[in-house]
C-alpha positions in Angstrom: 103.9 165.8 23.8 101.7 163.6 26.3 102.3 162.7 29.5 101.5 158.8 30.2 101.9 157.9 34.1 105.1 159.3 34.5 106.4 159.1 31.0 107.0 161.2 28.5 105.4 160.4 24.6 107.0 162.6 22.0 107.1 163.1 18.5 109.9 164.9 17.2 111.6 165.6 14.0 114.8 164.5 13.8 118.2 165.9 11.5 121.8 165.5 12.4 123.6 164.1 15.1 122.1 164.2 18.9 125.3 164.2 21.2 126.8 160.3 22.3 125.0 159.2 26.1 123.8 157.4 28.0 120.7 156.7 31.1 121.7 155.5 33.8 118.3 154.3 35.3 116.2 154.0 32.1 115.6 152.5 28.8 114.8 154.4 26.0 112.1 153.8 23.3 112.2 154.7 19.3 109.9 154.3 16.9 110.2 156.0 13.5 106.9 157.6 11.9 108.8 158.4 8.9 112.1 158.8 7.2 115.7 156.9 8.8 117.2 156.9 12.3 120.9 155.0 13.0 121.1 154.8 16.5 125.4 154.4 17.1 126.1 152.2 20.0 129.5 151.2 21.4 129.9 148.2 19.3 127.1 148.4 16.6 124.9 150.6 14.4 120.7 149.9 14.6 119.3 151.5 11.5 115.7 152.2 11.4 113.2 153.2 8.9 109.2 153.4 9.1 107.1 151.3 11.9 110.9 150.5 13.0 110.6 150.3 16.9 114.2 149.8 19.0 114.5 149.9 22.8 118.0 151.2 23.7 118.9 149.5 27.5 119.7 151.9 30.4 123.0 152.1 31.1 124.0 151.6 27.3 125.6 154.5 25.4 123.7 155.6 22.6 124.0 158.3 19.6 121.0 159.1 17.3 121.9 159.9 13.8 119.3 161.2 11.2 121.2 162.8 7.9 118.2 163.0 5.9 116.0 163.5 8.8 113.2 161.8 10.4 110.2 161.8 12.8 110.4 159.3 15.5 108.2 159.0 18.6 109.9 158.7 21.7 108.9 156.8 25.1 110.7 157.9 28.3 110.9 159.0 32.3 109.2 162.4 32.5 112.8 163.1 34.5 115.1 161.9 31.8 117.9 164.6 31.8 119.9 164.0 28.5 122.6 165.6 27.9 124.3 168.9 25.7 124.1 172.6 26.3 123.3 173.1 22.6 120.6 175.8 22.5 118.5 173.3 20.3 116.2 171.1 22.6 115.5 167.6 22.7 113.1 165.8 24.8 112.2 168.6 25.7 115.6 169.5 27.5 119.0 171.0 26.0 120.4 169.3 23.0 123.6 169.0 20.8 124.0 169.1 17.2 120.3 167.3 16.9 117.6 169.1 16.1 114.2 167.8 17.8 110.8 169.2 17.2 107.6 168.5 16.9 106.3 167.8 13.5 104.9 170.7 11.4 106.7 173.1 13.8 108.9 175.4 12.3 
């Protein structure tokens, strides 16, 4: 992880399903590295694969999806809270169902 200004840059690994939300007061960026990402929104499905980038608008509720897995690099407010209670982490901060680390950890 970096720390630009006062945004987060991450590189996780993604598998699963991260838990459907939403930020109130902030886009959020994705780029996959490697592998596929479907990002499920209210009335679509984005599907990404390698040097895909997609910004998902604040306010707009959004579930990643990786089945095979992935490793995505993601852009956001240092204080983005997301939400879960899962003891897996993402963004650094409680996550559900989708596992998020950083690649060649573990």
């Amino acid at each position: 992880m970096a720390t630009l200004n006062d945004y987060d840059v991450r590189v996780v690994k993604t598998h699963g399903e991260f838990t459907r939300h939403s930020h109130p007061d902030t886009d959020e960026l994705f780029l996959v590295l490697a592998g596929s990402l479907t990002i499920r929104l209210d009335d679509a499905e984005v599907t990404l694969g390698p040097g895909h980038l997609y910004v998902v608008p604040r306010g707009v509720h959004h579930q990643p999806i990786s089945n095979d897995g992935a490793e995505v690099l993601l852009i956001e407010p240092s204080d983005t809270v997301n939400t879960g209670g899962h003891p897996r982490r993402a963004h650094g901060r409680p996550a559900t169902g989708l596992s998020f680390a950083r690649p060649g950890a573990g």
